[in-house]
Backbone as CSV, one residue per row, in Angstrom:
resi,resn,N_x,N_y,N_z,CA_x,CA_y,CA_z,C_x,C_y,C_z
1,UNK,0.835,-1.192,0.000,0.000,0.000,0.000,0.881,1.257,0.000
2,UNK,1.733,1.178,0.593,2.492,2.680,1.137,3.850,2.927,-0.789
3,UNK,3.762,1.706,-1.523,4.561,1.847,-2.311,3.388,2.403,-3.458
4,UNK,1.850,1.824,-3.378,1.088,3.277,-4.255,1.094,4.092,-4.076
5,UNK,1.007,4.538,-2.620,0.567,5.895,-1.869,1.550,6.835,-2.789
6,UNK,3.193,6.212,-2.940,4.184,6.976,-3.037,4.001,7.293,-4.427
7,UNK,3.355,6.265,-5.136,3.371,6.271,-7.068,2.450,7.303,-7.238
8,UNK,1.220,7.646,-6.499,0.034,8.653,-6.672,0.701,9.948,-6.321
9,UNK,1.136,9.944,-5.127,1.743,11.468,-4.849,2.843,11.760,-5.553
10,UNK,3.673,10.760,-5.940,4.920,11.438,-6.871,4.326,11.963,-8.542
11,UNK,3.566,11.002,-8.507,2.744,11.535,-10.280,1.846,12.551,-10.373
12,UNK,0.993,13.143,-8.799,0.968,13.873,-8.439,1.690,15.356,-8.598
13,UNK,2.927,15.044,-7.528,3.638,16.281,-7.284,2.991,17.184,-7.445
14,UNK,2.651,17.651,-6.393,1.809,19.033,-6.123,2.703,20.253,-6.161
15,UNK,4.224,20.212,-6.119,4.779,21.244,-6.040,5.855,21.328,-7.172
16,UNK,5.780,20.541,-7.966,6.366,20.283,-8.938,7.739,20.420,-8.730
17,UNK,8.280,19.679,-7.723,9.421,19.188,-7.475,10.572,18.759,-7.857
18,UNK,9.703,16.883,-7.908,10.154,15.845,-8.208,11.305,15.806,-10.258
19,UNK,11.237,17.056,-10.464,12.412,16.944,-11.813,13.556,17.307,-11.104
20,UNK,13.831,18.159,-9.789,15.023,18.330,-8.923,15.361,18.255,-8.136
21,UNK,14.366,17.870,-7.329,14.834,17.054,-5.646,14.975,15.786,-5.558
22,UNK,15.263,15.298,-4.869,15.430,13.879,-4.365,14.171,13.360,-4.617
23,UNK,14.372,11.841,-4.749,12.901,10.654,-4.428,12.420,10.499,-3.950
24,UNK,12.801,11.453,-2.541,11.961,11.055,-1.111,11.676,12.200,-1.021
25,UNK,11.108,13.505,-1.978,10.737,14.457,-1.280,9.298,14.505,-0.532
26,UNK,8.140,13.396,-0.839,7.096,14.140,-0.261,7.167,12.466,0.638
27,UNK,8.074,11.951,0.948,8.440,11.243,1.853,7.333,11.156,3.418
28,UNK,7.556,12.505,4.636,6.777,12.889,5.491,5.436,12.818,5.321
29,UNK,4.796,13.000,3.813,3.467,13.154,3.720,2.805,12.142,2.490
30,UNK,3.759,10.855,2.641,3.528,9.684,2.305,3.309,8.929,3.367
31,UNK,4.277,9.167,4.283,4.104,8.406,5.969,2.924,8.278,6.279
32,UNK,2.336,9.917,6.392,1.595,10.353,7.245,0.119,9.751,6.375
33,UNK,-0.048,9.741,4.963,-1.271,9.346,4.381,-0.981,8.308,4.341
34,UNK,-0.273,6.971,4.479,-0.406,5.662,4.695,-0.789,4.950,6.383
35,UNK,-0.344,6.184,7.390,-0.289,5.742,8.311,-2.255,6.358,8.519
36,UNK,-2.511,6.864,8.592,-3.917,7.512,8.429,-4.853,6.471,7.833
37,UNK,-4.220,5.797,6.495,-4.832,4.911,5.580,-5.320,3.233,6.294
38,UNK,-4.076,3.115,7.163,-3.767,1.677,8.053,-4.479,1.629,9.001
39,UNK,-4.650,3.516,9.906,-5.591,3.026,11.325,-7.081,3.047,10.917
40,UNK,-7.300,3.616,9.833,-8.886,4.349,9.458,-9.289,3.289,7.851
41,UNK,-9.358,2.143,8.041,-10.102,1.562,7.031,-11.466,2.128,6.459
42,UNK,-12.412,2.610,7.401,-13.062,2.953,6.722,-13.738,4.229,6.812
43,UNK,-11.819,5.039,6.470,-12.159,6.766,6.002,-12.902,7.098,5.051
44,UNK,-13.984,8.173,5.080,-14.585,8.073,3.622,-13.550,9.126,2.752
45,UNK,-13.946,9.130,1.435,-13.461,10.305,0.593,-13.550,11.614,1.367
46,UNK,-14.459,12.142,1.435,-14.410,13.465,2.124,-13.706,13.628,3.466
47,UNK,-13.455,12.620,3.777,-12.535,13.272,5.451,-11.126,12.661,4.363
48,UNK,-10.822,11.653,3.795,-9.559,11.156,3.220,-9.089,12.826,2.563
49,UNK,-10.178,12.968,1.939,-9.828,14.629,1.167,-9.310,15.909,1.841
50,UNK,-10.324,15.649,2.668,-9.994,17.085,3.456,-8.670,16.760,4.193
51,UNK,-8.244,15.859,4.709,-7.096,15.108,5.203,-6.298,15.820,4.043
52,UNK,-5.971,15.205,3.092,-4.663,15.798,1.965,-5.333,17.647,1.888
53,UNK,-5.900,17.995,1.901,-5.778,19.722,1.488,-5.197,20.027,2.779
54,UNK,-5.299,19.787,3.900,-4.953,20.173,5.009,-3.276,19.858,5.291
55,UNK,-3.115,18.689,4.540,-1.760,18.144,4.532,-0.573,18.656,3.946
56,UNK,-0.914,19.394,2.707,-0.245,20.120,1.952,-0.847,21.507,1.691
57,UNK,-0.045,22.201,1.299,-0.423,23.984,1.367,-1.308,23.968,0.079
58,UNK,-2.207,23.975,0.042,-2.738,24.681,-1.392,-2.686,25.507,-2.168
59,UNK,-2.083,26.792,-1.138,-1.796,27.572,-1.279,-0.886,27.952,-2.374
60,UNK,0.074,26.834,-2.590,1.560,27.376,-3.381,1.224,25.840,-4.206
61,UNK,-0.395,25.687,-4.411,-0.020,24.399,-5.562,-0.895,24.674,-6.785
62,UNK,-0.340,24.609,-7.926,-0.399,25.318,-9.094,-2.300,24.781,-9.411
63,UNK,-3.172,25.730,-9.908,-4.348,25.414,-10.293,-5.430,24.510,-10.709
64,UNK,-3.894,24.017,-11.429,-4.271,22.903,-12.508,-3.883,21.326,-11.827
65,UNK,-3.518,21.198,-10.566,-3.123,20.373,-9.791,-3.931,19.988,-8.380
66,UNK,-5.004,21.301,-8.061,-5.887,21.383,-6.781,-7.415,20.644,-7.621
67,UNK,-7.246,20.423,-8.192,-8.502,19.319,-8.659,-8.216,17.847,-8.126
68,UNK,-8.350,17.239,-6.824,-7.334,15.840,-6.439,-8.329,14.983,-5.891
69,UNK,-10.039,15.168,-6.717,-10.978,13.882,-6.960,-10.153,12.505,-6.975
70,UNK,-9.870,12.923,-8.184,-9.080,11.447,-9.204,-8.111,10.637,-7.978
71,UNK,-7.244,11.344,-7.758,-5.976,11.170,-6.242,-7.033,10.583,-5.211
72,UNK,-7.995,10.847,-4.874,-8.521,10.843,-3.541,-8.917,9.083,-3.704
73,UNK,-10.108,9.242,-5.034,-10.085,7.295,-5.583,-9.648,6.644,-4.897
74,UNK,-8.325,7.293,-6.077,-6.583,6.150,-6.326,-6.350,6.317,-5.116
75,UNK,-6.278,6.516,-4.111,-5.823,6.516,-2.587,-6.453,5.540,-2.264
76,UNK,-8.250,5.808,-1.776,-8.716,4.499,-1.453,-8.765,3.486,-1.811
77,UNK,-8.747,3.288,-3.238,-8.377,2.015,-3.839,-7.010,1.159,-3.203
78,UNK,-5.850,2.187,-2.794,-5.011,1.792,-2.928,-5.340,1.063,-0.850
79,UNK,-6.245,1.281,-0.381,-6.187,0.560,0.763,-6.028,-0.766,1.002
């Protein structure tokens, strides 16, 4: 599970990073949404959701990237 978590948020990249940082940059907030994912089987979408906007700044994430329906799925699926 925690090796999708990492495939969704890196293809993701909300901060558009991942062409110059390291592999482990969103590392902390892979932890933290797998470990969330493990105690709470049955999180729904909307708290799983509001969980990631709260998790990451929205603030500084490009327009075209704060649409994260699709992500939210592929998350639960990936339980």
């Amino acid at each position: 599970m925690k090796n999708k978590i990492k495939e969704l948020i890196d293809a993701w990249d909300p901060y558009d990073l991942l062409a110059f940082a390291p592999d482990d940059e969103y590392s902390n907030e892979i932890n933290d949404i797998y470990e969330l994912l493990k105690k709470n089987k049955n999180i729904s979408e909307v708290d799983l959701k509001k969980y990631i906007v709260e998790r990451f700044d929205f603030e500084d994430i490009a327009e075209n990237k704060q649409d994260i329906d699709n992500l939210i799925i592929e998350l639960m699926k990936a339980q």
